[in-house]
N, C-alpha and C positions, 0 to 999 in steps of 0.2 A: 777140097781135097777128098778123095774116094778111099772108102774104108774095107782094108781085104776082111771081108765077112766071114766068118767061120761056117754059121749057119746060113741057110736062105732063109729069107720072110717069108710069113703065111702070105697067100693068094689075098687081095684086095680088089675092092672098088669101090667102097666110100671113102676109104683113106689112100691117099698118096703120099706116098714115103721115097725122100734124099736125102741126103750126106752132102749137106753145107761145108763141114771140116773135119778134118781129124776126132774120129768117136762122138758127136756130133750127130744124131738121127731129127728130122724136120718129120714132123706127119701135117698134113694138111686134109681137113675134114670137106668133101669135096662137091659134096649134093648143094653145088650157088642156089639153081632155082628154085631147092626149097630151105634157103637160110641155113645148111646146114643142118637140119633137123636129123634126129636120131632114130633110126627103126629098130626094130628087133633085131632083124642081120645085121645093122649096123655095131649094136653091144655088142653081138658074140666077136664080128669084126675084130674093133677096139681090143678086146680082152681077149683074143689071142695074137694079137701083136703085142701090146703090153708087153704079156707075155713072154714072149720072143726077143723085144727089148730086153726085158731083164736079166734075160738066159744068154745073150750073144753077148763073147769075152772082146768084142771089137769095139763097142759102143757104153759110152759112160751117160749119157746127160739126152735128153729130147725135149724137143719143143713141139707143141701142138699149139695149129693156128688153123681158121676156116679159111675157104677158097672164099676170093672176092673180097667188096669192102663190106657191105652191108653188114655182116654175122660172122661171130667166131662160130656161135652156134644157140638154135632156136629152143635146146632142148628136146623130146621126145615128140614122135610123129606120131600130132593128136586127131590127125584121120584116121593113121593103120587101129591107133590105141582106141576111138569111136566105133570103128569096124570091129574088132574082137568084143570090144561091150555090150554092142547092139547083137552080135552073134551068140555072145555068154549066155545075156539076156533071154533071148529068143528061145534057145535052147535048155532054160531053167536052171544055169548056173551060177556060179558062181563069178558077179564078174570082177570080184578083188584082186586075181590076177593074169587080167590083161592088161596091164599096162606094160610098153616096148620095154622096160629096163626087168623086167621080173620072166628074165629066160634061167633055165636052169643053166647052172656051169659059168655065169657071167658075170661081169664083176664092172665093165665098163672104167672108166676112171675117178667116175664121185665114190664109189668104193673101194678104188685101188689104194693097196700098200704098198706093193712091189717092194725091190734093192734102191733101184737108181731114182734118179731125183728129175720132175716134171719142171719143164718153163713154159705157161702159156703165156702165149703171143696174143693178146683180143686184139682185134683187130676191125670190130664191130659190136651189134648186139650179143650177149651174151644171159639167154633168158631161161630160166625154167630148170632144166640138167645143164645145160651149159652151162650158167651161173654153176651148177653144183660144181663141175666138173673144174672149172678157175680154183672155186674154194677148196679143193683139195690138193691144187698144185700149189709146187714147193717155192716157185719164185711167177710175179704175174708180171710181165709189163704190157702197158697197156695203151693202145692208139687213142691219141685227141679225142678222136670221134668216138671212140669204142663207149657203150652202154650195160650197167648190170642190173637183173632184174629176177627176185622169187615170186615169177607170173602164178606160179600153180594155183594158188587162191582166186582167183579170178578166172579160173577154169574148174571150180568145182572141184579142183584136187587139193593134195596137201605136198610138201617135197618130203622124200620118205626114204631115200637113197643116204643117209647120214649126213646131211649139211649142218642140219640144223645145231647139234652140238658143236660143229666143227664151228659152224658161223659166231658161237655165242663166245669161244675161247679167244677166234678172233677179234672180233670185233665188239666186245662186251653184250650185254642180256637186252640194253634198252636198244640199241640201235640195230638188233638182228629182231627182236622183235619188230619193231619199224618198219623193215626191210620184209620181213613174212607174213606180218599179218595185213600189210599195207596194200601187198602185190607194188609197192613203187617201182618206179625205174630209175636207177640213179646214173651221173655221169660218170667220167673215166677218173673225173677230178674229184668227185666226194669219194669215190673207192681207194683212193689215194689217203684221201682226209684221215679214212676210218678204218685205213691200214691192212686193206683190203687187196691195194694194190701197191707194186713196189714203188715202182718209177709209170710216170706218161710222156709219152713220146711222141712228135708227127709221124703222120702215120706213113710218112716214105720212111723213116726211119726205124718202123715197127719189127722188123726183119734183121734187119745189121744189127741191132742193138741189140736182139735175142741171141743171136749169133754169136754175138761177141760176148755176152754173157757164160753161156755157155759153153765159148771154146775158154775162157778162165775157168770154167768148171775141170772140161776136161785134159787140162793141163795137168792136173794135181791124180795122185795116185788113185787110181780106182776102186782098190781097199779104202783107202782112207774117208772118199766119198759115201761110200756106205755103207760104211760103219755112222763115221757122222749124219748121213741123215736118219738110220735108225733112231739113231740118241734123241736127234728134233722128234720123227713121229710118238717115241716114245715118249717123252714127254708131253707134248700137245694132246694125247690120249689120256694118257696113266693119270691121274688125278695129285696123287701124291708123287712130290719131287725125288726123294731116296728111295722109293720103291720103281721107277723110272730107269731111275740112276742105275740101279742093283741089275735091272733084267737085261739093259742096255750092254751094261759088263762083264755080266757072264753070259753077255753071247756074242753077238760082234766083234768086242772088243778081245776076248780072247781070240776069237780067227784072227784078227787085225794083225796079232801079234808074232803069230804062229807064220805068217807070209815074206814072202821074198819083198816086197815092195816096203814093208817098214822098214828092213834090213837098206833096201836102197837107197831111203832118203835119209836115213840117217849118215850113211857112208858117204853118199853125195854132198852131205852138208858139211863133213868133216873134212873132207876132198877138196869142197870148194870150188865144185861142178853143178851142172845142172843134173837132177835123176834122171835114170832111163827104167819109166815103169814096165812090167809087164801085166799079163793079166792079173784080172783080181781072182784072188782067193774065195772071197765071201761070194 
């Protein structure tokens, strides 16, 4: 079902962007024959669509998955990131930033916050930023085949985009150490184990089941969405639970309240209708 867009999208070419269903945005990460890998255009890309995501009153929930089966995505493109090194290098700089994620203005998705709430689709390998890029989204499911992997150590880097904390909340200190200092690769099935991943699915199934996850997302009021998933990042950050709590509620939670769509489901529920949301407030 096609969504009347308020805005248009930024201009693309490593992402291609549909509308599977009602508020429902699909982005598909699109460079097959190089695994998906990430360039410097391709962050700024990313991170103004986000963006754009966040800010268009049509669309509640997206899913990002890579083109092909091979890779959701290989991580950063460690030839352009070789070239600016060896160019740094040459030239007596400094070359602690060139690597493709370290553009001004850019935030890609292993350091997105945004409103609304991510579902990656892996759908393959998922190595290096990629892996990061899973570890930040709010729901993963994951194909049979699909693979996770903190390669950076084995390429003489370190991952430095915020996983690392993230990984350890997840999935506790021993096994994210494991995972980073090991460079392993693990299946779809031990990211499952270690709660890494939600659900695993065949991989014809990897699409429909994102799908449909996400149209139960955006079924439900689009305030209420995120406002709630504030509350989750908020916590998964904040350290302490009632200081969490506290920031969560004097901010979200008061717009929540102030909006036409809390009014609606609660009248809806009294009515003993289904709601008709409109946009969100937040």
């Amino acid at each position: 079902m096609a969504n009347a867009l308020q805005t248009q999208p930024p201009p693309t070419s490593f992402l291609k962007l549909s509308y599977p269903s009602a508020r429902v945005l699909l982005i598909t990460m699109s460079r097959e024959k190089d695994l998906n890998c990430t360039s410097a255009s391709a962050v700024l890309e990313m991170t103004a669509v986000f963006r754009w995501f966040d800010a268009e009153p049509s669309l509640t929930v997206a899913i990002l998955t890579g083109a092909g089966k091979k890779a959701f995505s290989t991580g950063a493109d460690l030839k352009e990131w070789n070239a600016k090194v060896a160019q740094a290098a040459a030239e007596g700089k400094d070359t602690g930033g060139a690597g493709p994620g370290n553009v001004p203005g850019a935030e890609g998705l292993s350091n997105r916050r945004g409103k609304k709430p991510f579902i990656a689709a892996v759908n393959g390998m998922a190595l290096g930023g990629g892996c990061e890029n899973v570890v930040n989204c709010d729901i993963v499911i994951a194909s049979s085949t699909a693979a996770f992997g903190l390669v950076e150590v084995k390429r003489g880097l370190a991952p430095y985009s915020g996983v690392l904390p993230r990984l350890i909340r997840t999935v506790g200190l021993q096994r994210a150490s494991e995972f980073a200092l090991t460079g392993k690769i693990i299946s779809a099935q031990t990211a499952e184990k270690w709660g890494l991943v939600n659900t695993v699915v065949e991989p014809e199934k990897l699409l429909p089941t994102a799908i449909e996850w996400a149209q139960e997302i955006a079924e439900i009021s689009p305030d209420s969405i995120i406002c709630t998933r504030a509350m989750l990042k908020e916590g998964w950050t904040t350290a302490d639970v009632v200081e969490a709590t506290n920031i969560s509620n004097g901010r979200e939670w008061v717009e929540l309240q102030k909006g036409e769509n809390m009014r609606e489901g609660l009248k809806a529920f009294q009515e003993k209708r289904k709601p008709r949301w409109g946009g969100p407030r937040l």
